[in-house]
C-alpha positions in Angstrom: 66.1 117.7 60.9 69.5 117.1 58.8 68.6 113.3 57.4 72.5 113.0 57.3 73.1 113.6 61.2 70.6 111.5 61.5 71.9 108.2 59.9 75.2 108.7 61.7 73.6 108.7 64.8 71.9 105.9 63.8 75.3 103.8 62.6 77.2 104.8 65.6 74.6 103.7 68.4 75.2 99.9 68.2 79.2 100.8 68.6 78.5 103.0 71.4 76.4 100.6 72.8 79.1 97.7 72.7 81.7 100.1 74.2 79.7 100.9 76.9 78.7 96.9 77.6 82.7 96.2 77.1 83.9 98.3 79.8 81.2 97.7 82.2 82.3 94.1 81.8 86.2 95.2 82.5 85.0 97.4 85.7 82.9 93.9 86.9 85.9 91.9 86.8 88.6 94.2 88.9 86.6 93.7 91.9 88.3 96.2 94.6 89.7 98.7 92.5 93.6 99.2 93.5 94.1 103.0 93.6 97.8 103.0 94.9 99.9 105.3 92.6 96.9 107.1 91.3 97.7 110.9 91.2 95.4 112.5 94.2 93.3 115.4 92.3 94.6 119.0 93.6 93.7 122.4 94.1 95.1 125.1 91.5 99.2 125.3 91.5 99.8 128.8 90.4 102.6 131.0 92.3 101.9 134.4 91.3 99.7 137.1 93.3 100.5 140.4 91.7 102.8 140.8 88.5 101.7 144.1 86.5 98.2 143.5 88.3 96.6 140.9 90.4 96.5 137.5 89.2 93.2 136.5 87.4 91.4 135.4 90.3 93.3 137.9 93.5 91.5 140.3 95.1 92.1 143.2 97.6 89.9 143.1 101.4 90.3 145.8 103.2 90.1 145.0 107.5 87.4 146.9 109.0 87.9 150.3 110.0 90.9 150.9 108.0 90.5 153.0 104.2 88.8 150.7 101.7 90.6 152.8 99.0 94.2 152.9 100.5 95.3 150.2 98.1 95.1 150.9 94.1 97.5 149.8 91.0 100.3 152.4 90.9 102.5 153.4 87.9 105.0 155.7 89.1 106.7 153.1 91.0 107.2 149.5 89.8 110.3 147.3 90.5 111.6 146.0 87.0 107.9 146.6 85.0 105.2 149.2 84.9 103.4 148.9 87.5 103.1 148.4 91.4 100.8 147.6 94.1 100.5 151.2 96.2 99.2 151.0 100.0 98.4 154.5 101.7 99.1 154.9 105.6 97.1 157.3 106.6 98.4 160.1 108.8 97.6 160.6 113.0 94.0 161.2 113.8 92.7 160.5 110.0 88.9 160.1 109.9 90.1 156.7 107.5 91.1 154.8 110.5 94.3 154.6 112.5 96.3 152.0 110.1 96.2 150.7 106.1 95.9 146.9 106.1 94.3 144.1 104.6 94.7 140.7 102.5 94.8 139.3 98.7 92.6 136.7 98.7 92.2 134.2 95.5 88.4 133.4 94.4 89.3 130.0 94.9 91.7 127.4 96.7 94.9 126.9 95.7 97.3 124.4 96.3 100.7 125.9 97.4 102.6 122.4 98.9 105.7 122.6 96.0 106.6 126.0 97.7 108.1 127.0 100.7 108.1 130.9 100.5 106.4 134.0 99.7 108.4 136.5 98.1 108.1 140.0 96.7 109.3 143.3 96.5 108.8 146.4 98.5 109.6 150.2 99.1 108.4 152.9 101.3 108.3 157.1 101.0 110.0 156.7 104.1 112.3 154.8 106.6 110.0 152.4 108.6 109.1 149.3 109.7 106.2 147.1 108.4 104.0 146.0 111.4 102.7 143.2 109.5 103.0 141.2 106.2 102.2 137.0 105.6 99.4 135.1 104.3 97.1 132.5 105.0 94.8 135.4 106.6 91.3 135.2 104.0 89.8 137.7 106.2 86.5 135.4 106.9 87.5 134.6 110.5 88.2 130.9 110.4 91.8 131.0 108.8 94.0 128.4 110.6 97.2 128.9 108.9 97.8 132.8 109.1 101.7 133.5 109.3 103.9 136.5 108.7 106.8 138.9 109.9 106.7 141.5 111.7 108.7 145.1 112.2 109.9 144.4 108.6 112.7 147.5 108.0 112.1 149.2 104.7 112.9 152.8 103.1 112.8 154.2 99.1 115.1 151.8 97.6 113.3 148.3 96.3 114.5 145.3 98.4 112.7 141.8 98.4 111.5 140.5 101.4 111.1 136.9 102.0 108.7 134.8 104.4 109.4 131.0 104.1 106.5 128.2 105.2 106.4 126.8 108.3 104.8 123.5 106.5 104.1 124.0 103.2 102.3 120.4 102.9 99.4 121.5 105.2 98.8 124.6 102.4 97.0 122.5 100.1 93.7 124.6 100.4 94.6 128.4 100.6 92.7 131.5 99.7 95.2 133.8 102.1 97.4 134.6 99.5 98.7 138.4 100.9 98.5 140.2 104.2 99.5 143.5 105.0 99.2 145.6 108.3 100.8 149.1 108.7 99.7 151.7 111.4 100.6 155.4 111.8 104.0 156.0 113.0 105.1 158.8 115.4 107.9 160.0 113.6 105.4 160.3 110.0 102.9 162.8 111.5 101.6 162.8 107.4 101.7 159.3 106.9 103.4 157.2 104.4 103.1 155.1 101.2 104.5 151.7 100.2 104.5 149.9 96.9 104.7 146.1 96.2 106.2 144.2 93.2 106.4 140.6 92.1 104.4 139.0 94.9 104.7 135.1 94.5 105.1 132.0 96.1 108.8 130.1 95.3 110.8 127.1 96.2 114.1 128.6 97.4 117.0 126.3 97.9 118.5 129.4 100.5 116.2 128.0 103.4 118.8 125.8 104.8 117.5 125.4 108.6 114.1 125.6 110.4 113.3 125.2 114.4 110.1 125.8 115.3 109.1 126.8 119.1 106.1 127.6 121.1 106.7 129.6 124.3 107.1 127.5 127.5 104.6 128.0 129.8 102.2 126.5 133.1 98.3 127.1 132.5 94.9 126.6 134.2 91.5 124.8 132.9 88.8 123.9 134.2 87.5 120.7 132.9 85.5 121.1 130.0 87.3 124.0 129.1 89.6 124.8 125.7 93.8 124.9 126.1 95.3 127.8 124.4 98.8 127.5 123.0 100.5 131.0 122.8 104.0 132.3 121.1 104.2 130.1 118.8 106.9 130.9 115.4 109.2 129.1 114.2 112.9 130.5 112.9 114.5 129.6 110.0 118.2 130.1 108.2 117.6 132.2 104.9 120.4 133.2 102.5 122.5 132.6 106.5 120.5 134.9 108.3 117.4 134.2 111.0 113.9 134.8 110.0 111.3 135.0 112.4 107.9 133.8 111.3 105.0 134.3 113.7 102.0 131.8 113.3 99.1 130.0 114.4 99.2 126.6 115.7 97.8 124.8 113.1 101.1 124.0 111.6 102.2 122.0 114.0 101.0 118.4 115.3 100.3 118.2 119.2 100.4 115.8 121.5 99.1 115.1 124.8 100.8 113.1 127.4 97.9 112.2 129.4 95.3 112.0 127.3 92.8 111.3 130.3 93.4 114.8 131.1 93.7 116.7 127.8 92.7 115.6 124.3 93.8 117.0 121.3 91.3 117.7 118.7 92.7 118.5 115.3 94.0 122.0 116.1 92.4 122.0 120.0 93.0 120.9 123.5 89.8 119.9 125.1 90.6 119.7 129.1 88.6 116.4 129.9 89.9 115.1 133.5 91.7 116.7 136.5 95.2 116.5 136.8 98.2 117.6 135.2 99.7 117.0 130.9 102.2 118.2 128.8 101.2 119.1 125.5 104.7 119.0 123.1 104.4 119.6 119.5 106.3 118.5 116.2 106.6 120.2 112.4 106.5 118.6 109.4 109.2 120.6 107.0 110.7 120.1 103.7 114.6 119.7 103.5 116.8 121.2 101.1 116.8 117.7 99.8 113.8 117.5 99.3 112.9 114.5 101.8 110.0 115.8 104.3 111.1 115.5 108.0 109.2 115.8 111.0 111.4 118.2 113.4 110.7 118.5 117.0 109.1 121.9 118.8 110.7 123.2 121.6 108.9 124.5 124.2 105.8 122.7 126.0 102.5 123.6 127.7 102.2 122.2 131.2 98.2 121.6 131.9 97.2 121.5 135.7 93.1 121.1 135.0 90.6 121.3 137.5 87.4 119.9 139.0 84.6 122.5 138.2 82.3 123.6 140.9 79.4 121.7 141.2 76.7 124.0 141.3 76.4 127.3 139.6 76.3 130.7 141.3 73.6 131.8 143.4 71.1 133.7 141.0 70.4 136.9 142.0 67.2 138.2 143.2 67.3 141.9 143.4 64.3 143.9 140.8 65.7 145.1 137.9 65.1 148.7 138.8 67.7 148.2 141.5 70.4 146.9 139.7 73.0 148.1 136.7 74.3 144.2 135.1 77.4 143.9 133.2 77.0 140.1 133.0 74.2 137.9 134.4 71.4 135.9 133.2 68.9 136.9 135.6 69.0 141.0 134.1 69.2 142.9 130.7 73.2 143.8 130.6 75.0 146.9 130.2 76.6 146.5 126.4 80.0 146.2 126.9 83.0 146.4 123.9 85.5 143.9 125.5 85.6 141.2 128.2 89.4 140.9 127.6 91.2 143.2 125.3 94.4 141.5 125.5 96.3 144.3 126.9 100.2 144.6 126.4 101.6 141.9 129.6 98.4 140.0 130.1 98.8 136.6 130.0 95.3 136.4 130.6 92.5 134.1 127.9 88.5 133.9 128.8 86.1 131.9 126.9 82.5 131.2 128.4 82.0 127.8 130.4 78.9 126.3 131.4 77.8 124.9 135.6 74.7 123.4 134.4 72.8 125.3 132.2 74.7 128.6 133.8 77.0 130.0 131.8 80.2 132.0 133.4 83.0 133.8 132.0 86.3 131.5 132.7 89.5 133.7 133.2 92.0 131.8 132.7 96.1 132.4 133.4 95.1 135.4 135.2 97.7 138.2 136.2 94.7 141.1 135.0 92.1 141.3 132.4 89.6 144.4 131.8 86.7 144.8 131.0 85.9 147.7 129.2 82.5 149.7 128.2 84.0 152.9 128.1 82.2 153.8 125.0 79.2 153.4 126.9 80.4 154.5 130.4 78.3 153.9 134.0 76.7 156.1 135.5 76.7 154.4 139.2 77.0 157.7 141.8 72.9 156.3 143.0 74.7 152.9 143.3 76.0 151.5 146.7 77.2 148.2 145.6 79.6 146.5 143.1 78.5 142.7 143.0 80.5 139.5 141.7 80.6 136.2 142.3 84.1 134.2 141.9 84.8 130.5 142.1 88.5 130.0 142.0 90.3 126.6 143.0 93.5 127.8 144.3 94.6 131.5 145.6 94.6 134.2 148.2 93.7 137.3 146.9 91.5 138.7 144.5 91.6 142.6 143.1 89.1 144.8 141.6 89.4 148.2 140.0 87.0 150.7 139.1 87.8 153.5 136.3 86.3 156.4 135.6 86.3 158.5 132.7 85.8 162.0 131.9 83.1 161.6 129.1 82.5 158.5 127.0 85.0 157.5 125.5 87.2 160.7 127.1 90.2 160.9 128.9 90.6 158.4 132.1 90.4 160.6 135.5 90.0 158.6 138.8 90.5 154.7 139.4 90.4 152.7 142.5 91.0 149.2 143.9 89.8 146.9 146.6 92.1 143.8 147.4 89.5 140.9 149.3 91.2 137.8 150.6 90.2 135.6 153.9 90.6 138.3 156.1 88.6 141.0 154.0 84.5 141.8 153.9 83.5 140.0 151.5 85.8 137.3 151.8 87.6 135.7 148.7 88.2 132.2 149.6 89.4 129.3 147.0 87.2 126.4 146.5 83.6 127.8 146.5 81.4 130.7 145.2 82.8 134.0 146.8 79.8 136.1 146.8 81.4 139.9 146.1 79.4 142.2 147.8 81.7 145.1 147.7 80.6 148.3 149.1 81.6 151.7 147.0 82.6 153.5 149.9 85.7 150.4 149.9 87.4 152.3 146.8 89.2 154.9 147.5 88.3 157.4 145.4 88.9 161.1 145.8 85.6 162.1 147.8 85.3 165.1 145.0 85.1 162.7 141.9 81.9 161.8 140.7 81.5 158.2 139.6 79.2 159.0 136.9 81.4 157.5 134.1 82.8 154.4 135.1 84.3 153.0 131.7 86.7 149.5 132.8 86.4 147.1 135.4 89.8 145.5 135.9 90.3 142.0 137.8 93.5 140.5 139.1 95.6 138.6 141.4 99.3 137.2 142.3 97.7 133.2 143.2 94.6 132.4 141.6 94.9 131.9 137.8 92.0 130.5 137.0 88.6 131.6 138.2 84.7 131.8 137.2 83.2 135.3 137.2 79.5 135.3 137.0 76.6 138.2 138.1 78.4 141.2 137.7 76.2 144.1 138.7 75.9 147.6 140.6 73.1 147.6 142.9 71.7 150.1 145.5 
């Protein structure tokens, strides 16, 4: 051992040792420590994304079922450098998926409160509009600040896009740094390319106005269930001209105004009593001046919640070998792709919902959902039966539509609908379990089509937007 390290250890003990009995003395006397002015610790600040490359930590994830190796570093393009950031759309029918998309995630959260923007720029081999760019996606799922602008116009000069922050305060944790979405177009029957440059957060001084606004609108619960809050954005003045930025709710504070009815839970509305609330919203935003003020949403969500029934459906008792299930708990079930694939002019949300320890699918603010398998299609020509049961608390009428397809997944060639109210067999009635018992023969189908490739089931109605669907089923 070096004798000389040693003695200096050996000298500088005792003054370690009287330093360490001085400050515990100090920390013994302050009592309750006062931590007012003390800086808060943060997450990293850095602005940039992609300059030249990606920043040390940014990385490219591709969504599913689009071309993991659309995106690469480009140098024939590059606005004021060397290089770019090149994303390939690919062309109609491409075996590498129907759209180029993705996000630039950071390895780890960083703290983007000083800035109110994302900026970069952009060019395209061709005139066309971007379906989607933001951030605040990570692509794990659970983001709750995702924003972004869609049917952004671009062509093959270089032009900067900007998408300011609904509230930058609440980014103090972000890994979503870039998202980009951009499907085939009709008019590009090869596809296309675009190239980014300079993608970075700023603090512009040109976002002089914000008003942020969730669509107006009258829904259904049932209690227990989870409010949905839908067409929500928020519009801001940049440079003097409006920019639409589509978001999720999580930058905005709600409130209820019965809270005996509905609760709000961080960023949900739990339905806890019958009876009817408004849920309004407020934004936090940045002035130009800097000062933080809390701006009103316009737009509300009127809640009329409901008593759930008190029992659960009736559990089937067919045998299995007579029966074809889509959904029940008493049978092995039919794999289906979708229970509601949000078509274009549905208003319609589902989420399961428990009557004891039976679990139905809740439709709620139904005009018409589908439910589609058409991947997997039905044979059901042995069949004599479609069966559902359907609590609903207010309405007349109730619709269901069979489709059948050509092959799986093949071209759609014969549908037909039954509408049941009080007057029908089986009856739909509001207040209590309608048993469905439809017979076959009821849809009108051309007597020549064989219903050996039933792919979608589709529910609707004009008067009851909220219902229960439970034991779906063909049986003979």
């Amino acid at each position: 051992m070096n004798t000389t390290r040693r003695r200096t250890v050996a000298m500088l003990l005792p003054l370690l040792l009287v330093a360490l009995a001085a400050a515990l003395a100090f920390l013994s006397g302050c009592g309750a420590r006062d931590v007012a002015g003390l800086d808060v610790a943060r997450a990293r600040i850095e602005p940039v994304v992609f300059d030249e490359a990606f920043d040390d930590d940014v990385y490219f994830q591709a969504f599913s079922a689009t071309d993991v190796y659309a995106a690469s570093i480009d140098s024939l393009y590059a606005y004021n450098s060397r290089y770019s950031w090149k994303v390939v759309v690919p062309p109609n029918g491409s075996a590498l998926g129907g759209y180029a998309g993705g996000v630039l995630t950071s390895g780890a959260p960083r703290d983007l409160a000083d800035y109110n923007a994302l900026v970069f720029w952009v060019r395209s081999s061709a005139n066309t509009q971007l379906n989607e760019v933001g951030f605040g996606n990570d692509n794990t799922g659970t983001s709750l600040l995702s924003a972004g602008r869609a049917s952004v116009i671009v062509n093959n000069a270089w032009q900067q896009v900007v998408i300011p922050i609904p509230a930058p305060q609440k980014m103090i944790a972000e890994r979503g740094m870039f998202t980009i979405a951009e499907g085939y177009e009709a008019q590009l029957q090869n596809g296309h390319s675009l190239w980014f440059d300079d993608i970075h957060f700023e603090n512009l001084s040109t976002i002089t106005e914000v008003h942020p606004t969730i669509t107006a609108a009258t829904k259904q619960y049932f209690v227990g269930g989870t409010a949905t809050i839908d067409g929500i954005s928020t519009v801001f003045k940049v440079g003097g001209a409006d920019v639409t930025v589509n978001h999720m709710p999580g930058y905005f504070d709600f409130v209820s105004s019965d809270p005996a009815v509905a609760v709000v839970q961080g960023r949900n509305v739990r339905v806890v009593g019958s009876g009817t609330a408004s849920i309004t919203g407020t934004m936090q935003t940045t002035q130009p001046d800097g000062i933080l003020k809390t701006v009103d949403v316009v737009g509300a969500v009127a809640l009329n919640a409901y008593t759930p029934p008190s029992e659960a459906a009736p559990a089937p008792t067919l045998p299995d070998t007579s029966v074809i299930s889509l959904y029940s708990d008493t049978y092995g079930n039919w794999p289906v792709t979708s229970w509601n694939p949000h078509w274009q002019f549905s208003t319609t949300q589902n989420e399961n919902y428990a009557v004891g320890n039976d679990v139905s699918i809740m439709y709620s603010t139904l005009n018409f959902v589908g439910i589609v398998f058409q991947t997997q299609t039905v044979d059901i020509s042995q069949m004599t039966h479609l069966h559902l049961d359907v609590f609903a608390p207010v309405g007349t009428t109730f619709k269901v539509k069979l489709v059948n397809y050509a092959t799986n997944n093949g071209t759609m060639n014969g549908q037909a609908e039954v509408t049941l109210d009080a007057a029908s067999t089986p009856a739909f009635n509001p207040g209590g379990w309608s048993s469905l018992d439809i017979p076959l023969s009821s849809f009108p189908f051309n007597v020549s089509l064989v219903k050996n490739h039933i792919g979608q089931l589709v529910l609707s109605t004009t008067d009851a937007p909220l219902v229960l669907v439970d034991n779906i089923y063909w049986h003979k």
